[in-house]
N, C-alpha and C positions, 0 to 999 in steps of 0.2 A: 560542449559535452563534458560532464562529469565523469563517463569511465573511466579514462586513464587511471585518476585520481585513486578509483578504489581497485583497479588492478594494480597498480604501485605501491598502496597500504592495505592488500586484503589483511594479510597478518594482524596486522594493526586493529584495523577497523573490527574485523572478527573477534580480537580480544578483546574492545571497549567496551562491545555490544550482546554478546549470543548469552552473557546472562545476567543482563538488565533485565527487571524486573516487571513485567508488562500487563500482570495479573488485573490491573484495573480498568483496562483498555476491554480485555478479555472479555470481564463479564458486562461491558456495554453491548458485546458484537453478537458472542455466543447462545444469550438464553435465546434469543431471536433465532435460532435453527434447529432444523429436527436434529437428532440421531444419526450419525454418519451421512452426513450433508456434503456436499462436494467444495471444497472452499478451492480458490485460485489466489493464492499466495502470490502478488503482484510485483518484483523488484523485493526479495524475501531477504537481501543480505546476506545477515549469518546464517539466516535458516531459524531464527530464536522461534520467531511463531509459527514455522509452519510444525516443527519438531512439538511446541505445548499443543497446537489443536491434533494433531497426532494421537497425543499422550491420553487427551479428551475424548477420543473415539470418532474423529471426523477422519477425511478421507483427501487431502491435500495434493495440491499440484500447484510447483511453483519454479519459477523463475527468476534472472536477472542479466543486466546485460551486463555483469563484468565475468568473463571467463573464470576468473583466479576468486572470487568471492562466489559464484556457482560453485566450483569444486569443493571448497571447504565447507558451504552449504550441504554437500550431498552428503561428505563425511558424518557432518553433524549430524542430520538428520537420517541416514542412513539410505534415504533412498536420489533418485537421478536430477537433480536439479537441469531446467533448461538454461540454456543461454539465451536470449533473445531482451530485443528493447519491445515498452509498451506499443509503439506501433508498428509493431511485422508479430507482434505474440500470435500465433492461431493453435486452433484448439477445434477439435471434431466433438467436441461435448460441449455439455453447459451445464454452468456450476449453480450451487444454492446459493451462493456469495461470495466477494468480493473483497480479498483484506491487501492496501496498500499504504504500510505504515512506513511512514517517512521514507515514502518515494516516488509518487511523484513529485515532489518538489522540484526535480532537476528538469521539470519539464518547461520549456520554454513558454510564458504566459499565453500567447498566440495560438500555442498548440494543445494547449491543456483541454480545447472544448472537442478536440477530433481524436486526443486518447479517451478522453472520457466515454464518447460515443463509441470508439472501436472496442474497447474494454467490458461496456455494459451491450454488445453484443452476444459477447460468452455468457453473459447472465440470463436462467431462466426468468420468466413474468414473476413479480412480486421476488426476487433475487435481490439477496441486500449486498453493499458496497460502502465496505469502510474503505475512508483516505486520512490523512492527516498531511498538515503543513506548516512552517515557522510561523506564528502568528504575525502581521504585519501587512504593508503594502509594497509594492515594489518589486525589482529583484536586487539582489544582497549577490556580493562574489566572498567566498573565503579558500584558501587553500587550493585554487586552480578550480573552484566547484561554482555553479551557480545554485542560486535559491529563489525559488519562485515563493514568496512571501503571501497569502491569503488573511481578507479579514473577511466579516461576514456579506459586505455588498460584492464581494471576486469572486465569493464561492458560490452565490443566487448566478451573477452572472454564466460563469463554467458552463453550469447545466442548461441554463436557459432552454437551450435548443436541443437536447439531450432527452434520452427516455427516464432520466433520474429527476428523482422527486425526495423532497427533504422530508427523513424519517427525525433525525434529533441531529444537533449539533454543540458542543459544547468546547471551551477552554482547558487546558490543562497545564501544570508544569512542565519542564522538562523528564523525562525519566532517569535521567543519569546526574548521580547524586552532585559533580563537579558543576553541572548546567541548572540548577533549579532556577534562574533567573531568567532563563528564555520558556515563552511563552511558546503553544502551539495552537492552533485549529483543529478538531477532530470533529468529520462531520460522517455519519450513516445517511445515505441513502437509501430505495427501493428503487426495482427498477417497475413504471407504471405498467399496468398488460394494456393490450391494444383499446378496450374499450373504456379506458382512464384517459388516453392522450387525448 
């Protein structure tokens, strides 16, 4: 498990991150939803995106399982971040989409295809779902943290059995100017309605 990790450097982590620049990420996910769209902020960190689709006019709810980086999320953003990990999240609504940027990574390979599904439960039919991941294969350890590493044959896999269906996927640098040498995975999905499965 990686929380420890970011309840022991939320400070930290919160200053490297809440204002990285992520404006190009945005406009892959954004035109793709109406006008005050419900987005679920998945493992939100600093709070950076769910505070910019805020700013945009959407209507956000998010989470993360480290207590100490929740609180300073809420701060940021102004409103109640939850605590919770991707598989106990519940939720009595359903969202237009799904933003989880550089987080699931810390999910163990194994179990990445039963958050996926428990995840794109909260999504209405035709509900989109951003993830991103280190590009790569494997998992990688750094810092007390693990890294579930995605290339494009791990990310076909994931869903296989999933109601997600690939909308685009693309490469990208890293966002933070010290890391532009690590690659990432960024892939959107939909979620299919009953009469597409």
């Amino acid at each position: 498990m990686s929380v420890p990790y970011y309840d022991n450097n939320a400070k930290e982590f919160f200053s490297s991150t809440y204002q990285v620049d992520a404006s190009d990420l945005y406009e892959e996910f954004l035109p793709l939803l109406k006008p005050q769209s419900l987005i679920l902020d998945a493992g939100c960190g600093s709070g950076r995106d769910t505070l910019a689709f805020i700013q945009s006019g959407f209507k956000v709810t998010a989470f993360d399982a480290s207590k100490d980086l929740a609180e300073l999320a809420s701060k940021h953003t102004g409103q109640t971040v939850a605590v919770a990990e991707f598989s106990n999240f519940q939720s009595n609504i359903l969202f237009d989409a799904i933003w989880a940027c550089a987080s699931l990574l810390h999910v163990p390979p194994l179990n990445l295809p039963d958050v996926f599904n428990h995840l794109a439960s909260f999504l209405k039919p035709e509900g989109i779902f951003y993830c991103s991941f280190k590009y790569g294969s494997g998992v990688t350890s750094r810092d007390g943290r693990q890294f579930t590493n995605v290339d494009e044959n791990t990310l076909q896999k994931i869903i296989l059995n999933t109601s997600l269906k690939i909308h685009k996927k693309w490469i990208t640098r890293d966002l933070r100017t010290d890391r532009k040498s690590e690659k990432w995975m960024n892939a959107i999905f939909y979620k299919a309605s009953l009469s597409q499965n």
